[in-house]
N, C-alpha and C positions, 0 to 999 in steps of 0.2 A: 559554470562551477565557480563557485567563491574559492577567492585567495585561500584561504584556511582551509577549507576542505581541501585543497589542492596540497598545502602545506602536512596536513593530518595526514595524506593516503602516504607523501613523500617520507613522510618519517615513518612511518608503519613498514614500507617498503627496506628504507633504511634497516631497520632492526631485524629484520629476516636475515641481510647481509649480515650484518654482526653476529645473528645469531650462528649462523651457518659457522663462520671463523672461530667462534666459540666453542661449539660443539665437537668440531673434528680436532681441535687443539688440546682440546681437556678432557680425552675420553671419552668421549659420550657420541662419535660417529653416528650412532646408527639414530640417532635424535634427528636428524640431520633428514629423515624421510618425512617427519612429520611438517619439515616448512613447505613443503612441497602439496600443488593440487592430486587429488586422487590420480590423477593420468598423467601428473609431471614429468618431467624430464630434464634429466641430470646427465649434459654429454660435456666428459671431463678430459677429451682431446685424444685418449686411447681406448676408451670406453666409457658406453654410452648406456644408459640403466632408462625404463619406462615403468612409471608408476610408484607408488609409496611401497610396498613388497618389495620387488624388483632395486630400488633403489637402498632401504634399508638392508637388503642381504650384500647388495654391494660396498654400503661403508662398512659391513662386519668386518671383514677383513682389517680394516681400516683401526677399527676399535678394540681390534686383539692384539694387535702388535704393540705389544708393551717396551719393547726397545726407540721408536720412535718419539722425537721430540718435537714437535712442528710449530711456526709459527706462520698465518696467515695476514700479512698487513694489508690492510685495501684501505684505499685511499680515492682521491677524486674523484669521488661518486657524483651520479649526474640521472637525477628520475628524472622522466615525462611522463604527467598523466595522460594519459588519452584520451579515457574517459571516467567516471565514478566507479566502475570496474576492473579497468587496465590500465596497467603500465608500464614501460619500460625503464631500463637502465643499465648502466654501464659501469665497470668500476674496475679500477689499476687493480693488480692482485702482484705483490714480493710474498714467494712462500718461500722460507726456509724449513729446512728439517735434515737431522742428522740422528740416528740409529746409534745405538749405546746403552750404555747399564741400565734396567727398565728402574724408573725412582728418579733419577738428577734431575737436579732445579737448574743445571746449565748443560752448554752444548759448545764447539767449539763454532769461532765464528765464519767461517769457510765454508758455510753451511747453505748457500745460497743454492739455491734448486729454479726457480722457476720465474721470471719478471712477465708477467701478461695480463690479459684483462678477463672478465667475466660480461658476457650481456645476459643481458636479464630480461623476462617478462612474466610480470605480475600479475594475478587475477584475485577480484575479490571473490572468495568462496564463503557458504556458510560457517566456515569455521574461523572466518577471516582474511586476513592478504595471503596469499603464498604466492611460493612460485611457481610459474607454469612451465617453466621451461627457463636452464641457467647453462648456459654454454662457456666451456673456455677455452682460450686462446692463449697458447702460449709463444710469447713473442720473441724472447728470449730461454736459454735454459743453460743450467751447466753443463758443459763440455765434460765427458768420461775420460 
């Protein structure tokens, strides 16, 4: 496989992640089933979803709480391709969120929830890159 082709799947990959962070941050959770292969898998360390249905009914919840402010930073991301169809990867995940007036464009900052990572593995589908499977691990979390 050419450097670039290698460089192309890694950033394609890339943007799944972001997308994912985007979505469950701005509303639009249940968007969040569509980066996913038809038979994906989303296990989020308390619960584990199989499939785009399955996995979309699970961010609803997610996408109706309108008291929720979240932010997702990931960071350190690190793909390997494997092959022209798979890949994997790894990425540091700080989630914040704190519950409060549904609307505010702020949140107090005490609001640290969760420091851990995501692995990830990628499949080219006909619809393009998704995920086949994004597991998380949290390595840290706030104390109740």
């Amino acid at each position: 496989m050419e450097d670039t082709e290698k460089m192309l799947i890694e950033r394609e990959c890339e943007r799944l992640v972001t997308q994912y962070c985007h979505f469950v941050d701005h509303d639009e959770a249940t968007r969040i089933a569509d980066l996913f292969a038809e038979d994906g898998v989303c296990d989020l360390t308390q619960v584990s979803w199989t499939g785009r249905d399955r996995i979309r009914k699970g961010f609803q919840g997610r996408e109706n709480n309108k008291k929720r402010m979240s932010r997702h930073v990931c960071n350190n991301l690190l793909i390997d391709v494997i092959r022209p169809t798979e890949a994997v990867g790894t990425v540091y995940i700080t989630l914040f969120f704190h519950d409060g007036e549904p609307g505010r464009e702020t949140s107090p900052t005490d609001c640290l929830q969760k420091l851990g990572e995501y692995k990830d593995r990628f499949v080219k589908t006909e619809e393009g890159w998704r995920f086949a499977r994004r597991e998380m691990t949290a390595n840290f979390w706030r104390a109740q």
